[in-house]
BAKE-501265 format. One line per 10 residues: number of its first residue (from 1); their letters; for each residue x, y, z of C-alpha. Coordinates in steps of 0.001 Angstrom, whole numbers, plus 500000, padded with zeros to 6 digits. Layout:
N
NUM) A) X:Y:Z  ...
***
This chain:
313
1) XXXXXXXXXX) 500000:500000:500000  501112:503025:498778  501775:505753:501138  500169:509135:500578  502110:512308:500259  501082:515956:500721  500864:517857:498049  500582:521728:499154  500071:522745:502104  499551:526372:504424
11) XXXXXXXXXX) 497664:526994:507848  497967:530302:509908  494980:532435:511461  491932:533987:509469  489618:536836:510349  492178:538512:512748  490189:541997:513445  492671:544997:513818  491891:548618:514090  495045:551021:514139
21) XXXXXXXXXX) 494217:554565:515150  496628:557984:514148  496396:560410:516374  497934:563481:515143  499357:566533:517404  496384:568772:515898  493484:566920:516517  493112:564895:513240  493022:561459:513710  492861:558289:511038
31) XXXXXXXXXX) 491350:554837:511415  492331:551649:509553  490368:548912:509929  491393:545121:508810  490062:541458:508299  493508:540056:508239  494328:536482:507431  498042:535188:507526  498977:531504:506141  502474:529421:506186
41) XXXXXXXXXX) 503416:527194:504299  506751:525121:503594  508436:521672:503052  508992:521196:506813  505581:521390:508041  505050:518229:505925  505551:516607:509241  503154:517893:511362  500357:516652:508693  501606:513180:508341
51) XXXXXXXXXX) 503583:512387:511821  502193:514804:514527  504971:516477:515265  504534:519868:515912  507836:521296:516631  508694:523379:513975  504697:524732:513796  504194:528210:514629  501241:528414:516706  498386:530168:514766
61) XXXXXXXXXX) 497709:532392:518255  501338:533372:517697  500585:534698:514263  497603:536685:515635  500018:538161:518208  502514:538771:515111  499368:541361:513507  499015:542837:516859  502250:543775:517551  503029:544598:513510
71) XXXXXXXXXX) 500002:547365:513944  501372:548405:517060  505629:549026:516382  505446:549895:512880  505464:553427:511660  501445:554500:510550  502479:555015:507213  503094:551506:506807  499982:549970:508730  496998:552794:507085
81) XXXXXXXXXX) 498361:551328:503883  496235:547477:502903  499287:546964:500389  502031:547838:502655  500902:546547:505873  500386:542974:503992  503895:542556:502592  505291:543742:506050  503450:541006:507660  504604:538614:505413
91) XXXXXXXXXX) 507997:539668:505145  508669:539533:508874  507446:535735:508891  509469:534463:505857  512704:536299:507777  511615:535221:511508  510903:532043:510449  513710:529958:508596  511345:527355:507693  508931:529210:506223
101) XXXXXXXXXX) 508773:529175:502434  505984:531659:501693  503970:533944:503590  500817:534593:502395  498933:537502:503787  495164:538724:502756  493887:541929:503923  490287:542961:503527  489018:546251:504668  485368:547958:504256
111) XXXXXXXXXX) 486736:551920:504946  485432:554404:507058  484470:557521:505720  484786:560483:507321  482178:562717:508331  481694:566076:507122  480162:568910:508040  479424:572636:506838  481881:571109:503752  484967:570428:506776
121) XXXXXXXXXX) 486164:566956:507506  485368:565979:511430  488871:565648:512972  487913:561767:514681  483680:561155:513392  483592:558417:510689  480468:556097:509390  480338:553613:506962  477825:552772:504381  476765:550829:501214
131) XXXXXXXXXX) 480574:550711:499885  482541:548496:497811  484757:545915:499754  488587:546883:499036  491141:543940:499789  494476:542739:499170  497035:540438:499308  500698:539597:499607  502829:536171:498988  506498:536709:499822
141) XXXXXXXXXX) 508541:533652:498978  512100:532824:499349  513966:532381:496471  516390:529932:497576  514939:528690:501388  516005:528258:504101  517659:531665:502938  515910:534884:503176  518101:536868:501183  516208:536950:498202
151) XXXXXXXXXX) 512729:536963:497823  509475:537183:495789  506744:539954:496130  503271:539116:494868  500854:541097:495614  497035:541100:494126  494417:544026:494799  490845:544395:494314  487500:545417:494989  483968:543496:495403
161) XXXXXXXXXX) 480130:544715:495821  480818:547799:494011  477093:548144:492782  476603:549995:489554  473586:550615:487922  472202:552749:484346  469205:552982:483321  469794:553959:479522  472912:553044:477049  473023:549460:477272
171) XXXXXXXXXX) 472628:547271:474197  472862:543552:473206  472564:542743:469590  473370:540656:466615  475091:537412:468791  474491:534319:468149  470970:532600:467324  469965:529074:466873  467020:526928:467587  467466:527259:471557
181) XXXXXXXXXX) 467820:531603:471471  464449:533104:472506  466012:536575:473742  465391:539259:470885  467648:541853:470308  467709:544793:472605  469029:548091:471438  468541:549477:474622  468280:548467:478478  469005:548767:481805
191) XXXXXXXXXX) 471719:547481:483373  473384:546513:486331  475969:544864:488202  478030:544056:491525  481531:544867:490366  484395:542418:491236  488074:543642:490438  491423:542725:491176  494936:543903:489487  498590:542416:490712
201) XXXXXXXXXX) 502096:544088:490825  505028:541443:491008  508710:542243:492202  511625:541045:493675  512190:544442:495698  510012:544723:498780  510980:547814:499768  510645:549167:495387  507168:547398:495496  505853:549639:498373
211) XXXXXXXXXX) 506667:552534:496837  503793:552100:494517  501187:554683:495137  498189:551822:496398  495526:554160:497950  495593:556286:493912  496238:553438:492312  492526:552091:493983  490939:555380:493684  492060:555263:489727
221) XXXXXXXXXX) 490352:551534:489188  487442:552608:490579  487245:555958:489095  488058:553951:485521  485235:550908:485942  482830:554413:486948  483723:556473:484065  483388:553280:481160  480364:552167:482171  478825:555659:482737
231) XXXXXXXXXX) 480138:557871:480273  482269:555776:477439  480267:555784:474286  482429:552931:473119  480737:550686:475997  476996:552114:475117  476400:551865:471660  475358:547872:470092  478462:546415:472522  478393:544100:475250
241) XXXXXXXXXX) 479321:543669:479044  482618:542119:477154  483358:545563:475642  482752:547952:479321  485666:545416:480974  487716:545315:478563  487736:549310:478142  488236:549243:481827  491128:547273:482358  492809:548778:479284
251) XXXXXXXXXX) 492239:552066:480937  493884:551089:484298  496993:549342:482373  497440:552907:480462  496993:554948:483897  499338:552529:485763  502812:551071:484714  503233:549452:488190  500122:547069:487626  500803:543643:485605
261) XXXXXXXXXX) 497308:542618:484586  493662:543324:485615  490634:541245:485951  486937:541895:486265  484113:539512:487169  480982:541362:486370  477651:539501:486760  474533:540607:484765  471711:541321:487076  468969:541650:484660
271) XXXXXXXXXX) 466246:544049:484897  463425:543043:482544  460137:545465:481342  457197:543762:483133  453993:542829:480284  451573:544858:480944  449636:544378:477447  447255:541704:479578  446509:545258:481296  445553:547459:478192
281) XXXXXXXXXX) 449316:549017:478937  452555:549153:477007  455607:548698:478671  457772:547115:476391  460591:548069:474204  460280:552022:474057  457220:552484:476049  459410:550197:479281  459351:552187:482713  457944:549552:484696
291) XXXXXXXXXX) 460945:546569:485342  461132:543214:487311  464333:542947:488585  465769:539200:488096  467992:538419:490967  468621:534442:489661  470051:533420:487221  472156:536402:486026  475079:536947:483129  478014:536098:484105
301) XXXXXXXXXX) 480852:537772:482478  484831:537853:483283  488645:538226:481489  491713:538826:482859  493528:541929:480685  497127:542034:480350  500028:543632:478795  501034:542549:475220  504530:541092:476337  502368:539255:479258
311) XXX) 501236:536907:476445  498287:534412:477218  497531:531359:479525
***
C-alpha cells in the first residue's frame, strides 16, 4: 500500500480583526480597519500533517500576536496602507521564520468615511455605508529557502460589491441565434451589476514594490470601471458587458505602469420590462418604465487583461 504524500500545504489564522488609530498633534486622527488572514506554508511542516509532530509549527495564536504587535511598532504610514501593511506582515514571517517558504497575507478592509460637516472633515467622526469591499494580498517567497536573502513579492488588489447601475445606454445585439435563442435583440436596456476587480504588481524588491502609490492606484480603478460604464460611448452603443471590461482594464493598464494585469468579474443582474399588454398598457421596448428585477440566474461575464509582452495562459 502506497503511502500518501502531501501535496501543498499552508495553515495560519483567518479573520484577525485589527483597528490602528493615528492620532495626530492637531486633533486629526485616522482609522484603519482590517480582516487580516496570515497563512504558512513550507516543506517542513510536511511533518506535522503526516507524523504529529509539531515542533517546527508556529502556533496560529502566535501569528495573531505577530498582527498585533506589527500594527502596534510599525510606523502609521506603513499599517493605514492594505498593500504595505500585507507585505510587512509577510515579510517579517518568511525572515523570523527559517522554515517558512511563503507567507501569504490577505487583507480585507470595508473603509470608514469620514464625516463632514458645513463642507469640513470631522477631525475623529467616521460612518460607513453601502461601499465596495477593498482587499488585498501579499505572497512573499524565498527564492532559495532556508535563505531569506532573496525573495518574491506578489501582491494582488481588488474590489467586490461595488454596485453599479444605468438605466439607459446598454445594448445587446446581433450574437448568436439558433434553435434554443428566445432573447430578441435589445438596442437598449438597463443594466446593472456588483463589480468584482482585482489587478497584481510582482517584484523582487520589497521595499521598490511599496513605493507604489496603492491608495491612487485604487481610487484610479474605481474611478476607471465608473467612468466606462457611465460615460464611454464605446461601451453604450450595440456592445456588450465584454466591451465595458475590457475598456476598463485597458484604461487602468494605460493609467498605471506598476500594475501587471487586471481582471473583472461582472455579473449581469437583469432588469426586465414587466407585460403589461394583459393590462391594456405598454411597457415594452420604448414604452418600458415599469421593470422586474431578476435576481437568479444572472450573466456572468469575466477576462483577465494584460500587457502585450504578458502573452496568454
Amino acid at each position: 500500500m502506497e503511502t500518501s504524500i502531501v501535496k501543498s500545504q499552508a495553515y495560519g489564522k483567518d479573520r484577525v480583526r485589527v483597528v490602528r488609530v493615528v492620532r495626530h498633534a492637531d486633533g486629526w486622527q485616522e482609522i484603519a480597519d482590517y480582516w487580516v488572514c496570515c497563512l504558512l506554508s513550507g516543506e517542513q511542516f510536511e511533518s506535522s500533517y503526516t507524523k504529529g509532530d509539531n515542533k517546527l509549527v508556529v502556533a496560529t495564536d502566535s501569528q495573531k500576536n505577530t498582527v498585533y504587535y506589527l500594527a502596534k511598532t510599525l510606523p502609521a504610514e506603513k499599517v493605514m496602507v492594505p498593500e504595505v501593511f500585507a507585505t510587512e506582515v509577510a515579510s517579517f514571517m518568511v525572515n523570523k521564520y527559517s522554515h517558512v517558504t511563503t507567507c501569504h497575507v490577505k487583507v480585507t478592509t470595508k473603509p470608514w468615511e469620514r464625516m463632514k460637516f458645513d463642507n469640513k472633515g470631522h477631525p475623529h467622526s467616521f460612518y460607513r455605508e453601502g461601499k465596495e469591499t477593498r482587499w488585498t494580498e501579499a505572497f512573499v517567497t524565498k527564492t532559495n529557502p532556508p535563505s531569506a536573502e532573496k525573495t518574491t513579492v506578489l501582491v494582488n488588489s481588488g474590489f467586490y460589491d461595488l454596485e453599479v447601475l444605468k438605466t439607459t445606454n446598454s445594448s445587446f445585439v446581433d450574437f448568436w441565434r439558433d434553435e434554443l435563442t428566445t432573447l430578441p435583440d435589445m438596442p437598449d436596456r438597463m443594466l446593472s451589476t456588483k463589480v468584482l476587480c482585482q489587478w497584481k504588481y510582482v517584484s523582487d524588491n520589497l521595499a521598490q514594490l511599496q513605493q507604489q502609490q496603492f491608495d491612487s492606484i485604487y481610487a484610479g480603478v474605481k474611478r476607471n470601471t465608473l467612468d466606462v460604464f457611465a460615460n464611454d460611448p464605446r461601451a453604450w452603443v450595440h456592445a456588450s458587458v465584454q466591451t465595458a471590461l475590457y475598456i476598463m482594464a485597458d484604461r487602468t493598464l494605460n493609467d498605471f505602469k506598476g500594475v501587471d494585469d487586471v481582471y473583472y468579474a461582472l455579473p449581469n443582474i437583469h432588469y426586465f420590462p414587466f407585460d403589461l399588454t394583459k393590462f391594456g398598457l405598454k411597457n415594452l421596448q420604448n414604452d418600458a418604465e415599469v421593470y422586474m428585477p431578476i435576481a437568479d440566474p444572472s450573466g456572468f461575464i469575466t477576462a483577465t487583461v494584460s500587457r502585450p509582452d504578458k502573452g496568454k495562459l
